[in-house]
TORKOL-4160 file (C-alpha; in steps of 0.2 Angstrom, whole numbers, padded with zeros to 4 digits, m for minus):
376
<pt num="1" X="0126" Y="m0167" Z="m0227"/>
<pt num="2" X="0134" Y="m0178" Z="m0217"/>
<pt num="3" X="0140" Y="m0165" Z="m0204"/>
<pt num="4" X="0122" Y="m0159" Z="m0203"/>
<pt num="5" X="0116" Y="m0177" Z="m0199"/>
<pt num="6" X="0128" Y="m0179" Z="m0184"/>
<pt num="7" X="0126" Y="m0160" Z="m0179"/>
<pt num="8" X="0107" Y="m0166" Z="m0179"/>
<pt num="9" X="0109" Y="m0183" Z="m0167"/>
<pt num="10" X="0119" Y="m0174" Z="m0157"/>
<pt num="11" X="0111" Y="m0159" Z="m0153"/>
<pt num="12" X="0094" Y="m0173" Z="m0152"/>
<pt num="13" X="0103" Y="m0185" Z="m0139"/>
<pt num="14" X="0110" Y="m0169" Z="m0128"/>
<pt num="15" X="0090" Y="m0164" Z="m0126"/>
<pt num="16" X="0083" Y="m0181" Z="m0122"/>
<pt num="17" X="0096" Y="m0184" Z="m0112"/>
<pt num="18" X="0093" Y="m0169" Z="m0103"/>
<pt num="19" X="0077" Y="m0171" Z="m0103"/>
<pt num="20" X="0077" Y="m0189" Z="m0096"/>
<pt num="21" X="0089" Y="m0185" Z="m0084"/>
<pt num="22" X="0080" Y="m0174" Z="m0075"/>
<pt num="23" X="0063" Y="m0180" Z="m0075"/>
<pt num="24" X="0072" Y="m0196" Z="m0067"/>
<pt num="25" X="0077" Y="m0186" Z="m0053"/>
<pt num="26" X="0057" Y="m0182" Z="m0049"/>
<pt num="27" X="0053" Y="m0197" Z="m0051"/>
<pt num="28" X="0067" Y="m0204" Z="m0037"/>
<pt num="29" X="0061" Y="m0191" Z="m0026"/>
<pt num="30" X="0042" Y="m0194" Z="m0029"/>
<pt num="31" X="0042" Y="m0210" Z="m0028"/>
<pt num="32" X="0055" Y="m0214" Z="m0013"/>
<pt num="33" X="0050" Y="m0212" Z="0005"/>
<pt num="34" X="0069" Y="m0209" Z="0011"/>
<pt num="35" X="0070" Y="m0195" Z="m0004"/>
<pt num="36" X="0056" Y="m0186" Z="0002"/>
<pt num="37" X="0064" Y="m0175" Z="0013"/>
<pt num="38" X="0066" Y="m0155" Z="0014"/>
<pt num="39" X="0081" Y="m0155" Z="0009"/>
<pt num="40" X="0080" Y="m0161" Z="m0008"/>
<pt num="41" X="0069" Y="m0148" Z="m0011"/>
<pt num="42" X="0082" Y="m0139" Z="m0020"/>
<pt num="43" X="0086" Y="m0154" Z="m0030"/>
<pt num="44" X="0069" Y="m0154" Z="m0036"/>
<pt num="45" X="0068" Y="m0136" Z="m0040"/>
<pt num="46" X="0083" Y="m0140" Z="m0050"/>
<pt num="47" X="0078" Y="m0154" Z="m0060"/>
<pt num="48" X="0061" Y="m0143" Z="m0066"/>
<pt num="49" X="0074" Y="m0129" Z="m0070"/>
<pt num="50" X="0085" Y="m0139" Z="m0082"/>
<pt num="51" X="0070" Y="m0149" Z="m0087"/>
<pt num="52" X="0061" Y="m0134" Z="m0092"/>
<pt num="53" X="0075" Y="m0130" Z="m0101"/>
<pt num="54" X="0076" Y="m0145" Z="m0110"/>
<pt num="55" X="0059" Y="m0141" Z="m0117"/>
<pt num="56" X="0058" Y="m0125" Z="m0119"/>
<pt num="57" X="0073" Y="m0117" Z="m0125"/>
<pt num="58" X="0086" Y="m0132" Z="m0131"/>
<pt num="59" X="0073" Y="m0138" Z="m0146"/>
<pt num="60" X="0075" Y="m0118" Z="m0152"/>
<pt num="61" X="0093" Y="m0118" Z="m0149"/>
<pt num="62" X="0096" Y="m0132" Z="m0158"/>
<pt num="63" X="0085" Y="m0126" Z="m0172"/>
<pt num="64" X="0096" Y="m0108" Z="m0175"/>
<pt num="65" X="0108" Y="m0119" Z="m0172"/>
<pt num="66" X="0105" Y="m0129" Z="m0187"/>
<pt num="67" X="0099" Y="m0115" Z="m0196"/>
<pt num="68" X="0114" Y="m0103" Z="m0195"/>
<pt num="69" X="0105" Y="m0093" Z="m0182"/>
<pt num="70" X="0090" Y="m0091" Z="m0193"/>
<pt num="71" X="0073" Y="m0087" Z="m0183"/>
<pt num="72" X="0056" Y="m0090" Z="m0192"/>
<pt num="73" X="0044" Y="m0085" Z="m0178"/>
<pt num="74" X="0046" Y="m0068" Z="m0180"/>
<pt num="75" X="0057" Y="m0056" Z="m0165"/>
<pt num="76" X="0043" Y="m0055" Z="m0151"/>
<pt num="77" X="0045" Y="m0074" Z="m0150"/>
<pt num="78" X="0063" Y="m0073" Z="m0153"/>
<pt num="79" X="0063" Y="m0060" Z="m0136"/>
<pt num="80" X="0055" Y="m0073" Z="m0126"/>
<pt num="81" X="0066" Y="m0086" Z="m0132"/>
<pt num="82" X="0081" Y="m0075" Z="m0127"/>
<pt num="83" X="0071" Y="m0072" Z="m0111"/>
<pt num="84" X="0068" Y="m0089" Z="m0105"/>
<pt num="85" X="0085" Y="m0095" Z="m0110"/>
<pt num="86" X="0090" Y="m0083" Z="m0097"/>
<pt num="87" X="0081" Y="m0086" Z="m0083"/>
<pt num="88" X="0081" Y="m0105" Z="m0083"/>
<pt num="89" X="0100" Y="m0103" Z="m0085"/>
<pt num="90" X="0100" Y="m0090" Z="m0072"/>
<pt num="91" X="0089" Y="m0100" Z="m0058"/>
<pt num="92" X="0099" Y="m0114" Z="m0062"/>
<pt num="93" X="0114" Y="m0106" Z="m0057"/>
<pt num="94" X="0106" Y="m0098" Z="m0043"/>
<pt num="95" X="0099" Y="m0114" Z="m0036"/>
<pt num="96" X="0115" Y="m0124" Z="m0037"/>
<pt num="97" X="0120" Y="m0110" Z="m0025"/>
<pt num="98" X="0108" Y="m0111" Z="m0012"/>
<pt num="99" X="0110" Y="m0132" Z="m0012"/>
<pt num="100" X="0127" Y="m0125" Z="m0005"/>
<pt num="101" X="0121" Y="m0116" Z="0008"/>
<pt num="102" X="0110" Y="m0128" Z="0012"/>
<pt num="103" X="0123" Y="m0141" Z="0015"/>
<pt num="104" X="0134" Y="m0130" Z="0023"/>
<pt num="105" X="0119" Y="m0127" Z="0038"/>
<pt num="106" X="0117" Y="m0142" Z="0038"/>
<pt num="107" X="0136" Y="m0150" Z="0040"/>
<pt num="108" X="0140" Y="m0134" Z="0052"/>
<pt num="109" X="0126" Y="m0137" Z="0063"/>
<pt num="110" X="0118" Y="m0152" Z="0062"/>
<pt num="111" X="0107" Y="m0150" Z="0079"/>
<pt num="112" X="0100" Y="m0133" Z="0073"/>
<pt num="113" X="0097" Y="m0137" Z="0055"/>
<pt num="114" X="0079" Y="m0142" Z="0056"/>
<pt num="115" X="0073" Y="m0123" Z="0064"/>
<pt num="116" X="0083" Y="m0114" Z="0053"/>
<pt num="117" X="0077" Y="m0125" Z="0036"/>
<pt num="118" X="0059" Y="m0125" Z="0040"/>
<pt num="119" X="0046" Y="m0129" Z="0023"/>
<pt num="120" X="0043" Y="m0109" Z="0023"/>
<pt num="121" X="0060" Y="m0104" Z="0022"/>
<pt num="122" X="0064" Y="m0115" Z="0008"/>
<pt num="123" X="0047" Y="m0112" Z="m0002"/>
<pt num="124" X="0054" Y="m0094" Z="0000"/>
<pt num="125" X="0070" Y="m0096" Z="m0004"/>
<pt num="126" X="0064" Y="m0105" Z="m0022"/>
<pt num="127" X="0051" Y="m0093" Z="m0023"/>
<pt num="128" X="0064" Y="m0079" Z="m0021"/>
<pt num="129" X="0078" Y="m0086" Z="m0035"/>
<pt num="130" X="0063" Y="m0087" Z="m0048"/>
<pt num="131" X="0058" Y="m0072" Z="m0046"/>
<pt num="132" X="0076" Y="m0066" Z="m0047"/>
<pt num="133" X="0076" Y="m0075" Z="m0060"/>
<pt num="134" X="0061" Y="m0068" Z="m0070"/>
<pt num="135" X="0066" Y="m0050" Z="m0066"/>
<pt num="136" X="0085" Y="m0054" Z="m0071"/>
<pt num="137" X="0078" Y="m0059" Z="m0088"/>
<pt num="138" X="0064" Y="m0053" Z="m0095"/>
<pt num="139" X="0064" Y="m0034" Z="m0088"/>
<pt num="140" X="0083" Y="m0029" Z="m0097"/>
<pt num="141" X="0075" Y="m0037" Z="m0113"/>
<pt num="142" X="0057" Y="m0032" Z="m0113"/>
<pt num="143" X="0061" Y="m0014" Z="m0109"/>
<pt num="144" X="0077" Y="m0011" Z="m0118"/>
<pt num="145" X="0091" Y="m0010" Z="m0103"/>
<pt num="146" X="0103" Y="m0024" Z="m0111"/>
<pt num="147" X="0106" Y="m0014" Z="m0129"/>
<pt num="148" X="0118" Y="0001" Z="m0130"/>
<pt num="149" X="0104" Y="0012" Z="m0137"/>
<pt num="150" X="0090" Y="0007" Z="m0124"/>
<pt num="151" X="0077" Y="0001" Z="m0137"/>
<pt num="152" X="0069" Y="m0016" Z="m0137"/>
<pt num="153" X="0079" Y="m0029" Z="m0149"/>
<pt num="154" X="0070" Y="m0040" Z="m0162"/>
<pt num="155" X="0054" Y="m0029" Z="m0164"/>
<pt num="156" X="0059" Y="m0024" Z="m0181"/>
<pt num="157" X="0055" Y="m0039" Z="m0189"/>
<pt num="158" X="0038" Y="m0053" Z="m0191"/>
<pt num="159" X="0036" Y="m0071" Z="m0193"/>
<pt num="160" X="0043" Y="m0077" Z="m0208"/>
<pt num="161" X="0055" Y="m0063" Z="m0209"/>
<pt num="162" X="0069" Y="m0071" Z="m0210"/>
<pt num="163" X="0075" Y="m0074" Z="m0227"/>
<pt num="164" X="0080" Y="m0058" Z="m0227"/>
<pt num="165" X="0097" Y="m0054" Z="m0224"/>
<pt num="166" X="0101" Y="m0050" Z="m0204"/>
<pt num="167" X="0084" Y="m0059" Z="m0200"/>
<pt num="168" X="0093" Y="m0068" Z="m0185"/>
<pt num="169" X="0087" Y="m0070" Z="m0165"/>
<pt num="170" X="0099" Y="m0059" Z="m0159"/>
<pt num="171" X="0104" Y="m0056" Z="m0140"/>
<pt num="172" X="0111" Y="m0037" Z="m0140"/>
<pt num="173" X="0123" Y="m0037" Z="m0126"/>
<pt num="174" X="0127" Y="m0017" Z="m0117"/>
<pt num="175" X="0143" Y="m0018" Z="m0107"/>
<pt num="176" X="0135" Y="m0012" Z="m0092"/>
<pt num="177" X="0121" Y="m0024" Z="m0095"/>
<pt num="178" X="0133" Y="m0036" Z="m0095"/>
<pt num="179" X="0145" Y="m0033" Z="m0079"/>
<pt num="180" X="0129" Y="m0034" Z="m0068"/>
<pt num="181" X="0123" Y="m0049" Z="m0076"/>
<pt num="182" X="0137" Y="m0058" Z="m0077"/>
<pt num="183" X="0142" Y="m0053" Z="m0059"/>
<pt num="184" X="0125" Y="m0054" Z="m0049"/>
<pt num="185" X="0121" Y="m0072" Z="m0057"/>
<pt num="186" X="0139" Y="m0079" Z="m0060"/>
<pt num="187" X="0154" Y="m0073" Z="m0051"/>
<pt num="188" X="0146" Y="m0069" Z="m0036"/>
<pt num="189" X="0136" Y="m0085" Z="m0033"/>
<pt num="190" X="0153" Y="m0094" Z="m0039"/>
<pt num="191" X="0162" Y="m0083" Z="m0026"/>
<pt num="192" X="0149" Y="m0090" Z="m0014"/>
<pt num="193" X="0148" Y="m0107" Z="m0019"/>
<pt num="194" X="0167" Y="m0108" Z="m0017"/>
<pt num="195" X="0168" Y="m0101" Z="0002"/>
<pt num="196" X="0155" Y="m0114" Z="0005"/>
<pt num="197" X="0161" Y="m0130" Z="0000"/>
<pt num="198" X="0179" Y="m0124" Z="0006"/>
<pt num="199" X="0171" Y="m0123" Z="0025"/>
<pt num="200" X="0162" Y="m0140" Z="0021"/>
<pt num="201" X="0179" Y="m0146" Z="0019"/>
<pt num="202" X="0185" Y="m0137" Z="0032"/>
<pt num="203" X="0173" Y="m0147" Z="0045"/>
<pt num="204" X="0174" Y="m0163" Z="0036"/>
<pt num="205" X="0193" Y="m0162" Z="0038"/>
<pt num="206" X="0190" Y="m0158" Z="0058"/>
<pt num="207" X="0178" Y="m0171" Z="0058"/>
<pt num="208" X="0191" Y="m0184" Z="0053"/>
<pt num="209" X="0207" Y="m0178" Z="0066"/>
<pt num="210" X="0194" Y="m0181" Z="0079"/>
<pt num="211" X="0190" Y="m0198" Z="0074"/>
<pt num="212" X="0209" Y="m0202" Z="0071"/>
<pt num="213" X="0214" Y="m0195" Z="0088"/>
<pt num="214" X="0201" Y="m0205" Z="0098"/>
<pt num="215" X="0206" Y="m0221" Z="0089"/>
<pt num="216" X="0216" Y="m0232" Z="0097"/>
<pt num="217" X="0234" Y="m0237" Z="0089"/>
<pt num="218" X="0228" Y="m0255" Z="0089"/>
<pt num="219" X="0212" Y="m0253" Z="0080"/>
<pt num="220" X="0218" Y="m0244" Z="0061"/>
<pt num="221" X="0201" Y="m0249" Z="0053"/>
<pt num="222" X="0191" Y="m0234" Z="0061"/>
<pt num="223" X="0207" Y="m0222" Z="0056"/>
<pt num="224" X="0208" Y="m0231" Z="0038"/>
<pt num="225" X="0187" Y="m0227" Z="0038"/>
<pt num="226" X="0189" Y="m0208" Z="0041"/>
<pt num="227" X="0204" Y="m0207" Z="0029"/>
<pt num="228" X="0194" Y="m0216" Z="0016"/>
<pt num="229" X="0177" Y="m0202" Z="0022"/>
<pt num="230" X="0190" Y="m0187" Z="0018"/>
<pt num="231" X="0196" Y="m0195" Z="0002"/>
<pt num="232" X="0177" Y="m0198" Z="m0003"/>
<pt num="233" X="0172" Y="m0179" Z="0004"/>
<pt num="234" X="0184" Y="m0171" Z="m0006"/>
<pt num="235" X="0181" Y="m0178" Z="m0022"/>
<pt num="236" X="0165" Y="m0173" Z="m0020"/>
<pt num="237" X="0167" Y="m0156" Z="m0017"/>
<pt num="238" X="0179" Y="m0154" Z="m0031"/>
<pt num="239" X="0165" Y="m0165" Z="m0044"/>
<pt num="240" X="0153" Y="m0152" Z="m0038"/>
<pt num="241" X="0161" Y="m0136" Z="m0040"/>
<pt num="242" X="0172" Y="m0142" Z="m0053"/>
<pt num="243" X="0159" Y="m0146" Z="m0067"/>
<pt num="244" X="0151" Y="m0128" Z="m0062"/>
<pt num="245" X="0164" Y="m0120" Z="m0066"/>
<pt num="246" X="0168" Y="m0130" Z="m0082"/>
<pt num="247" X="0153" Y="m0128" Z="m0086"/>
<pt num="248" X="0149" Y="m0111" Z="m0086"/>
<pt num="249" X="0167" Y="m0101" Z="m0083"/>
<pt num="250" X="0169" Y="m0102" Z="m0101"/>
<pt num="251" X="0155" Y="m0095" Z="m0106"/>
<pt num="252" X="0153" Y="m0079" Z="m0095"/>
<pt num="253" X="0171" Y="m0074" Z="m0098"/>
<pt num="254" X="0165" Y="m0076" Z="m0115"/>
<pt num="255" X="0150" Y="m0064" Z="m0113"/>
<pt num="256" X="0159" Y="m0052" Z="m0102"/>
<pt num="257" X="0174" Y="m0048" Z="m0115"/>
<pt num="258" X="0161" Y="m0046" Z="m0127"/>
<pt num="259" X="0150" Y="m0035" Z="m0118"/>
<pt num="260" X="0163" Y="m0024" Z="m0112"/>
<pt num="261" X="0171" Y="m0024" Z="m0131"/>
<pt num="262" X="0155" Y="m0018" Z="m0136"/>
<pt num="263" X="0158" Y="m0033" Z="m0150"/>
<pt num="264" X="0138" Y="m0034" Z="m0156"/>
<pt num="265" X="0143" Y="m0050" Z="m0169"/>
<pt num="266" X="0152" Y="m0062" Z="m0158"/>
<pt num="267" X="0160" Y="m0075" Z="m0167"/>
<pt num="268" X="0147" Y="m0089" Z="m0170"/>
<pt num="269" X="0155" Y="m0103" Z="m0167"/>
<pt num="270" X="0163" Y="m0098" Z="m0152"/>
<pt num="271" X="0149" Y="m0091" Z="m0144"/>
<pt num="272" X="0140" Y="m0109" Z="m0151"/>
<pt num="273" X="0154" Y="m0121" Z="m0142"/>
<pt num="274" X="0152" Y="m0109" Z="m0124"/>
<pt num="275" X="0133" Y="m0108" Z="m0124"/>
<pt num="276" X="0130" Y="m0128" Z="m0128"/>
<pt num="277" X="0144" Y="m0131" Z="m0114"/>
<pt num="278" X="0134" Y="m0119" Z="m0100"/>
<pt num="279" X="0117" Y="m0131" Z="m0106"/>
<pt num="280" X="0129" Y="m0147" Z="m0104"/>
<pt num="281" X="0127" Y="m0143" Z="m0084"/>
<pt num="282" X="0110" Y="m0147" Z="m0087"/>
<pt num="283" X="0113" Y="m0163" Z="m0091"/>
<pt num="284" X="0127" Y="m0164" Z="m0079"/>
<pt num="285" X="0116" Y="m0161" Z="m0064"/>
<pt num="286" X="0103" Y="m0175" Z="m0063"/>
<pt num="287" X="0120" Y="m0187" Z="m0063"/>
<pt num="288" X="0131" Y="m0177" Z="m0051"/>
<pt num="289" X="0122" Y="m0170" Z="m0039"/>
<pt num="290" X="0109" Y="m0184" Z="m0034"/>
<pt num="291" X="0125" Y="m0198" Z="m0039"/>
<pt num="292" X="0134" Y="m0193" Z="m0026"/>
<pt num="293" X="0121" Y="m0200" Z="m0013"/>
<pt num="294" X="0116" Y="m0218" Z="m0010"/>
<pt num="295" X="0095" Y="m0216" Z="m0008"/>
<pt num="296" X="0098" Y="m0208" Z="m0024"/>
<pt num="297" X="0107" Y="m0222" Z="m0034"/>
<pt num="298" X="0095" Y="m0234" Z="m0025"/>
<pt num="299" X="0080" Y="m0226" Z="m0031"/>
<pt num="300" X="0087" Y="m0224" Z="m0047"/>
<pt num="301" X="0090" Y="m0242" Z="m0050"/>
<pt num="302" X="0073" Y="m0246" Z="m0044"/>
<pt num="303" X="0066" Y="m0235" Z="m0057"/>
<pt num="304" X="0075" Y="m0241" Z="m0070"/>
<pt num="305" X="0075" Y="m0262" Z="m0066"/>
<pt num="306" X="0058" Y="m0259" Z="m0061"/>
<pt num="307" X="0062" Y="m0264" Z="m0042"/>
<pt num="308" X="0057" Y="m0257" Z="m0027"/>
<pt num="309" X="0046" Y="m0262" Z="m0011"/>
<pt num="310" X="0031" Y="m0264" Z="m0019"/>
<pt num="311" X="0040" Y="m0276" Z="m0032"/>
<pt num="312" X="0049" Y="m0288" Z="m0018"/>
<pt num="313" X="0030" Y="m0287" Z="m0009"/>
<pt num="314" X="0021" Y="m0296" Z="m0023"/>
<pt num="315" X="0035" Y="m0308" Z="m0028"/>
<pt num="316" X="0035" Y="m0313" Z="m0010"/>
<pt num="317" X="0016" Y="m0316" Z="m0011"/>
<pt num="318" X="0019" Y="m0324" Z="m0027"/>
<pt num="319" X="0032" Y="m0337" Z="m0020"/>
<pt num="320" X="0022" Y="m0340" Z="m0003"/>
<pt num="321" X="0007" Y="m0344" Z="m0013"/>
<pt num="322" X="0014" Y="m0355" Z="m0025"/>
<pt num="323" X="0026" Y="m0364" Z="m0011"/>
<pt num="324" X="0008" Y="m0367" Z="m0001"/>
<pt num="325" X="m0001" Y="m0374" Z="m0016"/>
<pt num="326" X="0012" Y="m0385" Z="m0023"/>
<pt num="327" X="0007" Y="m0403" Z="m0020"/>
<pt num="328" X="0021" Y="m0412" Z="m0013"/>
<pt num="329" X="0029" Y="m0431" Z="m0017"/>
<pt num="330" X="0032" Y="m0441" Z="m0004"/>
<pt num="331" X="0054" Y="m0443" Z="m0012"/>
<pt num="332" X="0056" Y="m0426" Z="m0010"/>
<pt num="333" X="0048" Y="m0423" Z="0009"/>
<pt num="334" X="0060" Y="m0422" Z="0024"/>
<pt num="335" X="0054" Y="m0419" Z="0041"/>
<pt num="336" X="0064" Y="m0404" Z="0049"/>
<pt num="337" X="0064" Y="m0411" Z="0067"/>
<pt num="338" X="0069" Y="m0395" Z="0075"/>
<pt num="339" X="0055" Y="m0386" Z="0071"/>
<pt num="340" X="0042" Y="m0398" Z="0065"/>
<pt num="341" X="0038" Y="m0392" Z="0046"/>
<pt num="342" X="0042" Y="m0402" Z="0029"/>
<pt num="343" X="0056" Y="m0396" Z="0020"/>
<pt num="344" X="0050" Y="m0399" Z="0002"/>
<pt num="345" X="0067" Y="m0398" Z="m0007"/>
<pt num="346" X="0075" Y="m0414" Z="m0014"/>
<pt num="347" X="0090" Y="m0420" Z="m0003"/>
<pt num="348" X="0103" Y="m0414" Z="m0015"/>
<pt num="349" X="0095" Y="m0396" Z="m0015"/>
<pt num="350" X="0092" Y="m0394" Z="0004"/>
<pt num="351" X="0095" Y="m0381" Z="0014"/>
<pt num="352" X="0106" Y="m0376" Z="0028"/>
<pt num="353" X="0095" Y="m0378" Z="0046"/>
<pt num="354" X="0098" Y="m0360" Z="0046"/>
<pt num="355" X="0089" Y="m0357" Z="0028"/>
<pt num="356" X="0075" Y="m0369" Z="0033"/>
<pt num="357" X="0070" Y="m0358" Z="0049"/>
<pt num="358" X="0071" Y="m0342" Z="0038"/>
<pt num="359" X="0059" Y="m0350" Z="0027"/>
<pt num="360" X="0048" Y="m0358" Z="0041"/>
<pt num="361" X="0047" Y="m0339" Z="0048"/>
<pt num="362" X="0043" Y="m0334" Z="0031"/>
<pt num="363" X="0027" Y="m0346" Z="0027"/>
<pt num="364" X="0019" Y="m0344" Z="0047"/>
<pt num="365" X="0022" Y="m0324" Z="0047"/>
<pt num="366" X="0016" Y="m0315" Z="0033"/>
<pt num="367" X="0010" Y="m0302" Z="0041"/>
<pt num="368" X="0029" Y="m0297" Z="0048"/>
<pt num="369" X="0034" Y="m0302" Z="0030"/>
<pt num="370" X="0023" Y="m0286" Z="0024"/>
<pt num="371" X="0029" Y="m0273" Z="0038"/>
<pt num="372" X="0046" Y="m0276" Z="0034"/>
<pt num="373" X="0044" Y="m0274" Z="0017"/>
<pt num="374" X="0032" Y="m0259" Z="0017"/>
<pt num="375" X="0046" Y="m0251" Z="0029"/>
<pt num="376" X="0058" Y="m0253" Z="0012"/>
């Protein structure tokens, strides 16, 4: 009993956590004017990816996962299950890769990186993984090609079905089904992704022996600053590709030996503990990948302190108002005679002549006060 409730709060937390996650990273990008650029395109179509997971296929995991694989809405809803699970999983996958293309143009060549990722080429290149995607998922399963026999799994069966015994949504895996899926959305886009970030490092290690050989012997700051940019890019890199492959090694070396074993009950839990992991990069994506930049983490924390430009703009108003309004006794008045205006603080709380200007500037140019801010 008890194991069932924490099975059940954990399997809870990891879905709102997954979903939150990611429905905070279209809000950052939404909401911010520095996020809104093409390049975080990809981040976004990411985000809907594992947040469409999150709602569509995690709450069914988690319920044949609390009921020993058991599924009571009979086997065409159990083969779409089974289909979205695959192609949300599949375009997630796909889209981590073409985030690493896309840094790589835009690292390699930064003067030619706005004509070659033009808003046509990235709708197409989204366009193009879902549909990859789609046809990856739901073609193999709907017509038959991912069973050994070539006939359409989980049709045997209605709703309610399954109290009798092998009642269960199954995923038939045929090995030659399997090699082609686990090459043309896995090891390949790993193989990829790798070759990627390693000419990313490349360049950001050239980038650095440039600066250090232009710096002058007396000035080890700058040298100290690039040393501190490599250590920063390469922990990066290895954050990024590293929870990829943790993530998801595990479970499509698990689905390969399976499939080519022609094993058609794979252990439970095994197969329970590498699948849950390959969601885990789900959640791991809203953190990492927008993390590891500063607009990011900035429009993050406006979201969730409830900060922002528009906040700072009307407690500004707020304090200018109220600093206007405030009747004044005649104790706590100072005369500023730099600039002519009545410091209202008492003696022991007065500012610095430096403070006072800023403030002055502040009550005679709200106008400047609001452009700034709006520029935020």
């Amino acid at each position: 009993m008890i194991s069932t409730a924490l099975r059940w709060l954990f399997l809870v937390s990891f879905i709102v956590v997954t979903i939150g996650g990611n429905v905070l990273v279209c809000l950052a990008v939404g909401l911010s004017r520095r996020l809104r650029r093409i390049a975080n395109c990809f981040v976004v179509s990411l985000a809907v990816t594992d947040l469409l997971l999150g709602l569509l296929v995690l709450p069914f995991s988690a319920t044949l996962e609390l009921r020993s694989g058991h599924w009571p809405l009979g086997g065409t809803l159990c083969n779409i299950y089974v289909s979205l699970d695959v192609m949300f999983c599949t375009a997630s996958i796909l889209t981590l890769l073409a985030i690493s293309v896309d840094r790589y143009l835009a690292i390699s060549a930064p003067l030619c990186y706005p004509r070659r990722v033009t808003p046509p080429r990235v709708a197409l290149a989204i366009t193009t993984i879902w549909v990859t995607s789609l046809a990856m998922s739901f073609l193999p399963i709907h017509l038959g090609w991912n069973t050994a026999d070539f006939r359409v799994q989980n049709l045997d069966w209605g709703i309610w079905d399954e109290v009798e015994e092998g009642r269960t949504c199954r995923f038939e895996w045929h090995n030659n089904y399997v090699l082609l899926d686990a090459f043309g959305t896995f090891y390949l886009p790993l193989l990829v992704m790798c070759g990627m970030y390693h000419c990313i490092f490349q360049i950001a290690r050239k980038q650095v022996r440039r600066i250090r050989a232009a710096t002058p012997s007396f000035a080890p700051t700058a040298s100290a600053a690039a040393t501190a940019r490599e250590h920063k890019a390469t922990v990066t890199l290895a954050a990024v590709l590293g929870a990829f492959i943790i993530c998801w090694f595990p479970y499509y070396t698990f689905f390969t030996c399976m499939g080519i074993g022609a094993e058609t009950n794979p252990p439970t839990t095994a197969h329970s503990v590498v699948l849950w992991l390959g969601y885990f990069n789900s959640v791991v994506n809203p953190i990492l990948y927008p993390a590891l930049n500063r607009d990011f983490r900035r429009a993050y924390g406006e979201l969730l302190c409830c900060r922002g430009p528009r906040w700072r703009h009307i407690s500004t108003t707020i304090c200018v108002s109220l600093r206007k309004q405030v009747p004044l006794s005649s104790e706590h008045r100072d005369t500023d005679l730099t600039n002519g205006h009545t410091d209202t603080l008492p003696k022991r709380e007065r500012a610095s002549p430096l403070r006072r200007a800023m403030a002055a500037t502040l009550l005679t140019r709200p106008g400047k006060i609001q452009y700034t801010l709006d520029r935020d």
